[in-house]
C-alpha positions as a Markdown table, in Angstrom:
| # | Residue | x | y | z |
|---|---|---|---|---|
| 1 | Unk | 85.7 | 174.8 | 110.8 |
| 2 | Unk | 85.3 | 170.8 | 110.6 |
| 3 | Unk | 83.8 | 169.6 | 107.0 |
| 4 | Unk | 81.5 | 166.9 | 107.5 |
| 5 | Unk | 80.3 | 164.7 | 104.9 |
| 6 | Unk | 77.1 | 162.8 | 104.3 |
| 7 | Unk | 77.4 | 158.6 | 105.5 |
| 8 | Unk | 77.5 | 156.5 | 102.5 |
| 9 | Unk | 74.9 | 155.0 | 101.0 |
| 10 | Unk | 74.3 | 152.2 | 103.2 |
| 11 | Unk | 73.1 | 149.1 | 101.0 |
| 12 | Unk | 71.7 | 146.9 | 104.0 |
| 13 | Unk | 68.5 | 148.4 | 104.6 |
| 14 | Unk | 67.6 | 147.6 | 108.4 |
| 15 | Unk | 70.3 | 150.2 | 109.4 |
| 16 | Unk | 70.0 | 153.7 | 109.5 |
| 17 | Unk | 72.7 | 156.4 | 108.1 |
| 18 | Unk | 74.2 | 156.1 | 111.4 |
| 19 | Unk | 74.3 | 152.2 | 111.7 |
| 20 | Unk | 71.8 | 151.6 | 113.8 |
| 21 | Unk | 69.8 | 149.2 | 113.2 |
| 22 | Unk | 65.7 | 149.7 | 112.4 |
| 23 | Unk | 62.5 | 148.3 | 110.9 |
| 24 | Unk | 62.4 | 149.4 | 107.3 |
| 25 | Unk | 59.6 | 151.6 | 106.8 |
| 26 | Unk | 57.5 | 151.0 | 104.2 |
| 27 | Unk | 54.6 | 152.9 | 104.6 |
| 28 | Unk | 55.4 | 154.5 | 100.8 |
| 29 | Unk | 55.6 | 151.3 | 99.0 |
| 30 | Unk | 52.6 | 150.1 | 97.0 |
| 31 | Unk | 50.8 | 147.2 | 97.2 |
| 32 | Unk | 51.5 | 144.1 | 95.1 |
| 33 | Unk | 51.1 | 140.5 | 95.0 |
| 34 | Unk | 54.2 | 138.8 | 96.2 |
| 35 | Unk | 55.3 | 135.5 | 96.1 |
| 36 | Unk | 58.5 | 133.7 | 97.6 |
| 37 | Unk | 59.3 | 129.7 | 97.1 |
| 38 | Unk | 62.3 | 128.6 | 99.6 |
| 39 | Unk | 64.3 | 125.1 | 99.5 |
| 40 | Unk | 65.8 | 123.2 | 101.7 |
| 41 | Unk | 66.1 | 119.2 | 102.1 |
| 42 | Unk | 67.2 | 116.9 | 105.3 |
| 43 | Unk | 69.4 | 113.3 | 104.9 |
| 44 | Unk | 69.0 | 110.8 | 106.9 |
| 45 | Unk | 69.8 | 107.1 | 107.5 |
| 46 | Unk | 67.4 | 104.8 | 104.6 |
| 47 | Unk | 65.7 | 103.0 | 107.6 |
| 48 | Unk | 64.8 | 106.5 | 109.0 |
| 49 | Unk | 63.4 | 107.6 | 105.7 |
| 50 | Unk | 61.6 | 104.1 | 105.1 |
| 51 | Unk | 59.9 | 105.3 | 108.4 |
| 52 | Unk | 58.9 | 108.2 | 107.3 |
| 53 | Unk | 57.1 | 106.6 | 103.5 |
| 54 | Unk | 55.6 | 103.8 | 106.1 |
| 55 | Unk | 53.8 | 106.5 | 108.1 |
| 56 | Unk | 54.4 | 104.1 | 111.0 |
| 57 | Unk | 57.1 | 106.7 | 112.8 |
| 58 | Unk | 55.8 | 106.5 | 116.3 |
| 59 | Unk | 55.0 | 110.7 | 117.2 |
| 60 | Unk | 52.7 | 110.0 | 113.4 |
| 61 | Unk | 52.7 | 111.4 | 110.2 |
| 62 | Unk | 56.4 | 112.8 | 110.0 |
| 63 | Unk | 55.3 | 114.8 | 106.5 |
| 64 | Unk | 51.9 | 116.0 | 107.7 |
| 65 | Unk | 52.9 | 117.5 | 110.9 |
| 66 | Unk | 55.9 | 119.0 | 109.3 |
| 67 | Unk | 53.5 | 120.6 | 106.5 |
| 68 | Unk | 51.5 | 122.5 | 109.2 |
| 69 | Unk | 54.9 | 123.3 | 111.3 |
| 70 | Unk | 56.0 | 124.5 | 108.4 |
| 71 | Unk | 52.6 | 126.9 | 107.2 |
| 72 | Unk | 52.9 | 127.9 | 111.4 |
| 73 | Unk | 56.6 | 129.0 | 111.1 |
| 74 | Unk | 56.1 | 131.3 | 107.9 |
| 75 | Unk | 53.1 | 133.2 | 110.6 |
| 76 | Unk | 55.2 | 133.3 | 113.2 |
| 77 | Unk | 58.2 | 135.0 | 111.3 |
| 78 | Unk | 57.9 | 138.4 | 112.4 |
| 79 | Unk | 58.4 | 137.0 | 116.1 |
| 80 | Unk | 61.4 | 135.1 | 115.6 |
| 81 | Unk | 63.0 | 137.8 | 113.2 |
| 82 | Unk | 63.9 | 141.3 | 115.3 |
| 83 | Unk | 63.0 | 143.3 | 112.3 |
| 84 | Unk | 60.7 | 141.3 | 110.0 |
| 85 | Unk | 57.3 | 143.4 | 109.5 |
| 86 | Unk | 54.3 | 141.1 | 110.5 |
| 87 | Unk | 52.4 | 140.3 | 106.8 |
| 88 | Unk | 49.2 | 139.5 | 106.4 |
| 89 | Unk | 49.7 | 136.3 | 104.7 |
| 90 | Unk | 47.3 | 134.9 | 102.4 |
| 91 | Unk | 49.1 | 131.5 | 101.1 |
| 92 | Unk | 51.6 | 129.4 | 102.5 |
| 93 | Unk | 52.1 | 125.8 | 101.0 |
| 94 | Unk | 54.7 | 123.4 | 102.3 |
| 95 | Unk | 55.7 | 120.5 | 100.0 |
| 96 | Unk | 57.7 | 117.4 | 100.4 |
| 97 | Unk | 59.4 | 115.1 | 98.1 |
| 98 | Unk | 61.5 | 112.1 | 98.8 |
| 99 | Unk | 64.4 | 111.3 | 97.4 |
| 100 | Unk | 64.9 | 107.3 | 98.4 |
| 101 | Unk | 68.0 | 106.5 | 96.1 |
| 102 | Unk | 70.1 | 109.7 | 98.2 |
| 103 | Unk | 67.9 | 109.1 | 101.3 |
| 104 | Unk | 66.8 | 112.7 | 101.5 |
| 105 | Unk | 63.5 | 114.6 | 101.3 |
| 106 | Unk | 62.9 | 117.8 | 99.9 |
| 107 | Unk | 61.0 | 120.5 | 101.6 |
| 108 | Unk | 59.6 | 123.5 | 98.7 |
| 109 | Unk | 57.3 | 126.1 | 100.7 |
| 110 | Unk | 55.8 | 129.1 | 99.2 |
| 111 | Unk | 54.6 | 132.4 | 101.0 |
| 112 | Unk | 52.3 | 135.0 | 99.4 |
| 113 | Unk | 50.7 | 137.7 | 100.3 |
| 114 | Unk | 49.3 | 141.1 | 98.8 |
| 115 | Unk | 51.3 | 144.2 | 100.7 |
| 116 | Unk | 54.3 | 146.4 | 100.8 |
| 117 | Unk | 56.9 | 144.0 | 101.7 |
| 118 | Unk | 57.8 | 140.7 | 100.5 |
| 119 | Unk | 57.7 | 136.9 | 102.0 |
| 120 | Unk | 60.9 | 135.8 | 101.4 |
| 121 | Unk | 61.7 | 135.3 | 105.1 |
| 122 | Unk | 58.3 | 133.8 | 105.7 |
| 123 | Unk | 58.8 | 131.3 | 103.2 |
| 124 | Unk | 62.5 | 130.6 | 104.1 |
| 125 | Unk | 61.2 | 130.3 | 107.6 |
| 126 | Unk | 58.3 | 127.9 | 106.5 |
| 127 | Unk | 60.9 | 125.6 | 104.5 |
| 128 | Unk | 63.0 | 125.4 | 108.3 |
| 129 | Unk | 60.6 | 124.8 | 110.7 |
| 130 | Unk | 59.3 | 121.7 | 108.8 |
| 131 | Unk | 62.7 | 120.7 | 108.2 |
| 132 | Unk | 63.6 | 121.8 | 112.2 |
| 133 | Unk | 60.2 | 119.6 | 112.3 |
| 134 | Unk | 61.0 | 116.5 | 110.4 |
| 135 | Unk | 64.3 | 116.1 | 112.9 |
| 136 | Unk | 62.4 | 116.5 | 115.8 |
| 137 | Unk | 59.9 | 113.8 | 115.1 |
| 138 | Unk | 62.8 | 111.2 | 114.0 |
| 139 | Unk | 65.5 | 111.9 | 116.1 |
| 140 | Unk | 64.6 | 109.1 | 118.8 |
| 141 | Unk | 66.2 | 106.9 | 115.5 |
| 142 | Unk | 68.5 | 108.8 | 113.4 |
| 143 | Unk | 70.3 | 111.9 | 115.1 |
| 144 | Unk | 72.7 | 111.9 | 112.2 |
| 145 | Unk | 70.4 | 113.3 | 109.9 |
| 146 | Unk | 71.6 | 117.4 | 107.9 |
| 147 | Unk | 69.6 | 120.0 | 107.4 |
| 148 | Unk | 70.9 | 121.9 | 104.7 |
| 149 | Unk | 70.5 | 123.8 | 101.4 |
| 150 | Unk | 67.8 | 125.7 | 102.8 |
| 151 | Unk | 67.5 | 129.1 | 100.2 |
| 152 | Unk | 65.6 | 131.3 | 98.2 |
| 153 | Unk | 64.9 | 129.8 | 94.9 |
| 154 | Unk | 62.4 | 132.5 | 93.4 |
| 155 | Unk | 60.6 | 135.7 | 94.4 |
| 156 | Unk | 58.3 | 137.8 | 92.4 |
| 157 | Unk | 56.5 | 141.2 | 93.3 |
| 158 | Unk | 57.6 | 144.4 | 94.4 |
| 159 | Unk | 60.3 | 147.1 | 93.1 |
| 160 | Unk | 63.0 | 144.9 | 93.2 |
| 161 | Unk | 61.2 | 142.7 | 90.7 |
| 162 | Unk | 61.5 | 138.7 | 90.1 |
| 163 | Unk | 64.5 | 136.9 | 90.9 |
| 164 | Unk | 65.4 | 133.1 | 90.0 |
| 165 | Unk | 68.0 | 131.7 | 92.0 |
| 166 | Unk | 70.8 | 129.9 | 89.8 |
| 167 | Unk | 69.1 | 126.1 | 88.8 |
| 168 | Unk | 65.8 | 127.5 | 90.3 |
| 169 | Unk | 62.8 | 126.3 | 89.2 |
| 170 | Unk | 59.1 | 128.6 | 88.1 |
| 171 | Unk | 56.7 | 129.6 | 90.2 |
C-alpha cells in the first residue's frame, strides 16, 4: 500500500493543489471598498522634459494623453493579465508630477472599486501604461529615457487588510 500525503499548502494563489495554474475564485468573498495607489516615474534628457512643461511636444499634451492611457490601461487589465478577474471599476485617477532638478516625472494612479477582489493590478497597470505612454509620445527626441520604480505603495480593503509600502505615502 502506497501512503499518499496531502500537497502543501500552496501560498501563490493562481495555482491549484496540483500546480496548475487557475483564476482564483472568489465567489465567497464579501464585498468591500478597495482601493490601490501604484508608483512609478520615467527619466529623461532636461530638453525632453522642458518639452513636456511647454506642452509644445509635437503628438500634444504628453501629460494629458498619458492620464487617460493610463485610466484605459487599469480597464483593460483583465485582458492583458491571463488570470486577473475583470472589476467593475468605479475610480481610476492618474497623476503626474515633475521633478525638473532630477529630470523625471512621477506617475501616482489610484484604482478603486467596490467587490470581491482588489485593484492592485489595475492600478499598477494604470501607473505603466501612462508611463509606456509618456515614452511613446517623446521617443522621436529622447529614446534614452527609464521607466522604473513602478510598485505598489498602498492598498486598503479586503481580508488581507491595508498595506503601506516602506516610505509609502496615505491614501
Amino acid at each position: 500500500m502506497t501512503e499518499t500525503s496531502a500537497a502543501p499548502h500552496n501560498p501563490l494563489t493562481h495555482f491549484d493543489a496540483q500546480g496548475q495554474a487557475h483564476m482564483v475564485d472568489v465567489s465567497a468573498k464579501a464585498n468591500t471598498h478597495r482601493v490601490a495607489v501604484a508608483v512609478g516615474h520615467i527619466g529623461m534628457e532636461p530638453a525632453t522634459l522642458a518639452l513636456i512643461q511647454s506642452g509644445s511636444a509635437k503628438k500634444g499634451d504628453v501629460l494629458g494623453i498619458a492620464r487617460i492611457a493610463g485610466i484605459q490601461g487599469a480597464k483593460k487589465t483583465s485582458d492583458l493579465i491571463p488570470l486577473c478577474h475583470p472589476i467593475a471599476l468605479t475610480r481610476v485617477a492618474v497623476e503626474f508630477e515633475v521633478n525638473a532638478p532630477s529630470n523625471t516625472v512621477l506617475c501616482r494612479a489610484t484604482a478603486e472599486c467596490t467587490g470581491q477582489t482588489g485593484v492592485e493590478m489595475e492600478a499598477l497597470t494604470a501607473c505603466s501604461v501612462a508611463l509606456l505612454t509618456i515614452y511613446d509620445m517623446c521617443k522621436a527626441v529622447d529614446r534614452g529615457m527609464t521607466i522604473s520604480g513602478v510598485r505598489l505603495m498602498e492598498k486598503r480593503g479586503g481580508k488581507s487588510g491595508h498595506f503601506v509600502a516602506a516610505g509609502g505615502a496615505g491614501l
